[in-house]
N, C-alpha and C positions, 0 to 999 in steps of 0.2 A: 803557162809560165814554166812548169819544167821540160816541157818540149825544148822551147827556147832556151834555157839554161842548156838544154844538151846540143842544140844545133851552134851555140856560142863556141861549145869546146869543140865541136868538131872542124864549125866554117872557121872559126876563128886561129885554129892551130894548125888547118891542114890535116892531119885526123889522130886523134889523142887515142894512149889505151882503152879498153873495156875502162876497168879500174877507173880510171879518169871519170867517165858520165856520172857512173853508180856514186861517187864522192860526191859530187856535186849537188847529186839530188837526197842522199842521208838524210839530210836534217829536216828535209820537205815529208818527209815517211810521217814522222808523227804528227802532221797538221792534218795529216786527211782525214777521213772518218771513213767507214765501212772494212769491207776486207781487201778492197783493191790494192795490189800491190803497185806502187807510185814509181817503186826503182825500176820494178818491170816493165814499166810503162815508159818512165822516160828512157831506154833503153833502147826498147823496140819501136815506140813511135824517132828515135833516130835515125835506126836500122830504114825503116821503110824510108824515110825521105832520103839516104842515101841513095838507097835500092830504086827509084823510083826518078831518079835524076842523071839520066847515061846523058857523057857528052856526046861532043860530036868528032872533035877531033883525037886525033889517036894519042897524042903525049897524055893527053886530060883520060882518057880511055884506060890506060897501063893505071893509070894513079887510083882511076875508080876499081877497077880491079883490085887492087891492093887493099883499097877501104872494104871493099865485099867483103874480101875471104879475114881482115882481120875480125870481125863479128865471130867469124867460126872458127879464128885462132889458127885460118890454113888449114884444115884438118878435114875440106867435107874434099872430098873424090869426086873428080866428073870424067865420067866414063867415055862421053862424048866429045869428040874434037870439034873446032871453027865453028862455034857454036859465035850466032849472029847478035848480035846488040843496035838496035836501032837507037837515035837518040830520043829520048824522053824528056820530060819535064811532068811533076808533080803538081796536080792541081788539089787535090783537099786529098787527107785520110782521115778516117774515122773510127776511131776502135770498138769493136762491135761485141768482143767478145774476149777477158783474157781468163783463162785458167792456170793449172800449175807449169806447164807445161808445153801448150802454144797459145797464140793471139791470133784472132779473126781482124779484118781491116776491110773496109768498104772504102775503096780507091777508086781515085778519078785521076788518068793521066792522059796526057797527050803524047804521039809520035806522027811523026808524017802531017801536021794539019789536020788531025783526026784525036778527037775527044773518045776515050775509052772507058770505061765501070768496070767492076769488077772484086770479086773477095780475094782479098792477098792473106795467105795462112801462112804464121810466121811459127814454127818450133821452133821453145829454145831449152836449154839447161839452166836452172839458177844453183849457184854452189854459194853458201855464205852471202855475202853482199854483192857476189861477180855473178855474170850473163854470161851465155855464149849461144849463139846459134848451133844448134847440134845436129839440124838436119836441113836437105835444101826446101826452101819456100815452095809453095806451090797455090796455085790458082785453083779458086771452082765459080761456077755461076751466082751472079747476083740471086738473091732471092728475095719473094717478095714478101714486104715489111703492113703495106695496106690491110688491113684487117676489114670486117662491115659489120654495121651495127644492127643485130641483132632485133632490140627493140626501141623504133626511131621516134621521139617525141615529138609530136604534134602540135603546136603554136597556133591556137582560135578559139579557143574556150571561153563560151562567158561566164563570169564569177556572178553570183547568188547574192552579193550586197547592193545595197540600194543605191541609186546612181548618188544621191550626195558623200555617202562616204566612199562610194568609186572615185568622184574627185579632189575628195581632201587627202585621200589617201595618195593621190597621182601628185598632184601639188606635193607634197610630203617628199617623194619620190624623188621630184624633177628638184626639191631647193636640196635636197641629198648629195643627188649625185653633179649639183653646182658646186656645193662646197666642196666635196670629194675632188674637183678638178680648179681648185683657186682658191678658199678658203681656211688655211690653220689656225684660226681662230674657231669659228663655225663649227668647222668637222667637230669637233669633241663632245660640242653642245649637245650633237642631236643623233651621235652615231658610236659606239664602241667597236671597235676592232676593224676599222679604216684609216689607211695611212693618207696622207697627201699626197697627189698626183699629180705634179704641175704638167707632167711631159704630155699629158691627153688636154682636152677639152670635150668638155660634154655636148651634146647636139643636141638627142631629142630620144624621149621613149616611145617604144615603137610596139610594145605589149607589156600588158598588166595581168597578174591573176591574182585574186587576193582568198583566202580564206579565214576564216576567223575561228579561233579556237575558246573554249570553256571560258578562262580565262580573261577573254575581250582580246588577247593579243590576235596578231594578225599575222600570216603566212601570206607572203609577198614572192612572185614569180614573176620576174622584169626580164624583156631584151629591149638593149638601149642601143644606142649608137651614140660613138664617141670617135673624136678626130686626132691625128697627130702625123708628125713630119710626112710617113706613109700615105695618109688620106682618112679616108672614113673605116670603120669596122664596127660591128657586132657585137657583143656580151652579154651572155647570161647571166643574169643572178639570181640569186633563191637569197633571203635575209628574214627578220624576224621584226615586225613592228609592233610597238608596245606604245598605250597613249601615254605622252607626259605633260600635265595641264593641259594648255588649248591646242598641243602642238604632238609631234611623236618623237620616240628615240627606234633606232633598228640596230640590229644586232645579228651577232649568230652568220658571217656572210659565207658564199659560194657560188662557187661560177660554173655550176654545171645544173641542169633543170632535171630530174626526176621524171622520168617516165609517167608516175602517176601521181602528180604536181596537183590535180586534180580532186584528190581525195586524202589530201594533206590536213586538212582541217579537226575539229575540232575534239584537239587534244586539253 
């Protein structure tokens, strides 16, 4: 949203002071949470969608020019002459990184019929509620963001309860996660801290692990599969079942399984 508030003032007027964006987005500062600076942000997420949209002809070319250097208020020096500008178009930026000082951007643009990647590093000056670019941008290599996981959990385990309560407890399971995906009624009966889901539908579970603690409650390790506009997909859960009269309630939810899921029991 204040991306767009700031590409309003610019597309919109042809290109407005600094001053101008920063107004704009004021009032948006105190809605956010954390320490991210919102002004900076809408600022420089401008800057780059300028920066990142060279036309092609040359009247349009003199103009974008003008929008560059007013970022830097005219003031950054290029040493270099006939320096080349191909036309571009901006397909996604992504802020990767802002401190006091500069912004990282993970950019996708196109020139020539040729999709391009790449970190766009934007320095700037913040004075009071005003931006300026204070130094020229520069490019470095994408880097890569993939990490691996260390220790991968395992899905085959048979649980230690007797097959009858392996399938009341699976029954339990499956009228769960029906309500979960079609019933607001339901859901409250037999589950705390599940909202309603109409956008999925449920299919089918595809693994259980149960163990039972002190208590008689029960430590439930489900992946299920569930369908929506996309297709089919996968979900983990880990929840907490506790017996209520002939039936159960589950609680406690999570969608990531524990490594040693296993030896979860009896607390």
């Amino acid at each position: 949203m204040i991306l767009n508030l700031a590409l309003i003032v610019l597309v919109g007027s042809g290109f407005q002071p600094t001053h101008t964006i920063i107004n704009r987005t004021e009032a948006m500062q105190g809605q956010g949470s954390g320490s991210l600076d919102y002004r900076a942000k809408a600022y420089l997420d401008s800057f780059v969608q300028t920066y990142f949209n060279v036309p092609k002809d040359d009247n349009s070319l003199s103009e974008y020019n003008k929008n560059i250097q007013a970022y830097s208020d005219g003031r950054l020096p290029t040493v270099a002459q006939g320096q080349q500008l191909n036309p571009t178009k901006l397909k996604s930026a992504t802020l990767l990184d802002l401190k006091e000082n500069s912004a990282s951007y993970a950019v996708t643009y196109e020139t020539e019929g040729k999709t391009h990647n790449t970190i766009f590093n934007v320095p700037y000056q913040k004075s009071g509620l005003t931006y300026v670019i204070n130094s020229q941008p520069y490019f470095t290599a994408i880097q890569k963001l993939q990490g691996s996981l260390k220790d991968k959990v395992q899905l085959g385990a048979t649980d230690t309860l007797s097959q009858a309560q392996n399938e009341a407890l699976d029954n339990y399971v499956k009228s769960l996660f029906t309500a979960y995906t079609s019933s607001s009624n339901t859901l409250p009966l037999i589950s705390k801290g599940l909202k309603l889901n109409l956008d999925q539908t449920f299919k089918s579970v595809d693994y259980t692990y149960y163990t039972q603690n002190k208590d008689g409650s029960y430590n439930a390790t489900t992946q299920a599969t569930f369908g929506n506009a996309m297709g089919t997909h996968a979900e983990n859960w880990t929840f907490k079942i506790t017996a209520q009269g002939n039936s159960y309630f589950a609680s406690d939810f999570n969608y990531t399984i524990d490594k040693n899921y296993i030896n979860q029991g009896g607390k």
